[in-house]
C-alpha positions in Angstrom: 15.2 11.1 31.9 12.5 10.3 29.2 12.2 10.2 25.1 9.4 11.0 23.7 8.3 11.2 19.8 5.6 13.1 17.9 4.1 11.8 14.6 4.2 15.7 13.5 7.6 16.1 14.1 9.2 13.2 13.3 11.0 12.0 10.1 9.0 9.5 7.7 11.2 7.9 5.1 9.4 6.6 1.7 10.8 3.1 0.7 10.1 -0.2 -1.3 10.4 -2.8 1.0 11.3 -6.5 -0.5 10.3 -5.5 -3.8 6.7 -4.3 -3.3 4.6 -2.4 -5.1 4.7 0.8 -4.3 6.4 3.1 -1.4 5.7 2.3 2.6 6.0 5.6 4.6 7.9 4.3 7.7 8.6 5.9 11.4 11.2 4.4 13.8 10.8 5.0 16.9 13.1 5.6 19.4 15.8 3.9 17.4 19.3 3.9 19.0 17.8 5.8 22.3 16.6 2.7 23.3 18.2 -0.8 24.7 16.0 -3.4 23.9 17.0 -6.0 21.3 14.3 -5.1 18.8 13.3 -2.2 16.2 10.3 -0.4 16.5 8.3 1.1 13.3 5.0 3.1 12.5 4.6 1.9 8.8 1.7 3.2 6.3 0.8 2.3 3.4 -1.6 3.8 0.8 -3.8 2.0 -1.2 -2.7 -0.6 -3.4 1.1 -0.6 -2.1 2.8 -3.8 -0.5 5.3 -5.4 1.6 7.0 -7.5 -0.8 6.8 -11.4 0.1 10.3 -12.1 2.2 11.6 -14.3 4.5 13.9 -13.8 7.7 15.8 -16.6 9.9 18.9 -17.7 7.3 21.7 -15.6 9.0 19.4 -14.5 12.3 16.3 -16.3 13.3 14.2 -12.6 13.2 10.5 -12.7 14.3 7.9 -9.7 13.8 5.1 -8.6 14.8 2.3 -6.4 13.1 -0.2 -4.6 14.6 -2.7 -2.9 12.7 -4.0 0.4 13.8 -6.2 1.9 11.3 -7.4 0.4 7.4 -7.3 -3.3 6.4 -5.3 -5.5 4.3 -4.1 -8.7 3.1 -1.3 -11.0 5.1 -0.1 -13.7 3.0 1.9 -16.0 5.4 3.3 -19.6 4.7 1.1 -20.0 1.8 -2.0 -18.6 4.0 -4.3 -15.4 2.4 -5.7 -13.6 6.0 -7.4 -10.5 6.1 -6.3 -7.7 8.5 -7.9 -5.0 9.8 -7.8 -2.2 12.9 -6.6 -3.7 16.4 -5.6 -7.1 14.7 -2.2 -8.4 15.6 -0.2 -11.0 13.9 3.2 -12.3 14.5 4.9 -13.9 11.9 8.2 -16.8 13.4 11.5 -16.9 11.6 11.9 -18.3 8.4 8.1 -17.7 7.2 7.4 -16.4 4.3 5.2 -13.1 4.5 3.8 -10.1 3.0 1.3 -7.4 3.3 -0.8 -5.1 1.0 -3.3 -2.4 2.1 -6.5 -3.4 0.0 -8.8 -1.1 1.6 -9.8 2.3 0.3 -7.7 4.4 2.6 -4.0 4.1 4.1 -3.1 1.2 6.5 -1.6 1.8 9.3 0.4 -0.3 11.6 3.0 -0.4 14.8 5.4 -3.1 13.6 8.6 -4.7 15.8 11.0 -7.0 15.0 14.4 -8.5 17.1 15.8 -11.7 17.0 14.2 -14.7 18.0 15.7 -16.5 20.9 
């Protein structure tokens, strides 16, 4: 047996995340077809919207990790300003502070996962 997904089919959910400007489009994948410990997301985000700056570890030390498949953006992480773009990755440990806004002039596109930390 297999699961598979397609873009064109599935659901996409609209939603400010962390107090953010703006709505991220978001696409889980697989969700409770699969085992592993972690949550797997397609997220986009048109210009000018963000990821609100958040923090995860005080009740579960969560980690996540970003990878960026088309547009580019801004990270800010632990105080840090880094720019992202298409086939970066960046994985951000528990309890740092993060966020993300798509500053380029078309949607950015990313694959992002997140489990707990162990």
């Amino acid at each position: 047996m297999y699961f598979k997904q397609s873009e064109k089919l599935d659901e996409w959910r609209s939603q400010q995340i962390h107090e953010g400007s703006g709505f991220i489009k978001r696409r889980n994948l697989f969700g409770s077809a699969s085992n592993l410990p972690i949550q797997l997301e397609v997220w986009e985000l048109d210009v000018g919207v963000s990821e609100g700056e958040h923090r995860h570890g005080e009740e579960r030390p969560l980690e996540e990790i970003y990878y960026f498949l088309e547009g580019s953006g801004v990270m800010h992480i632990d105080g840090e300003t880094i720019d992202v773009t298409q086939n970066d990755a960046v994985m951000v440990p528990p309890n740092v502070d993060h966020a993300i806004k798509n500053t380029g002039t078309g949607p950015l596109k990313m694959i992002i996962v997140w489990g707990i930390s162990f």
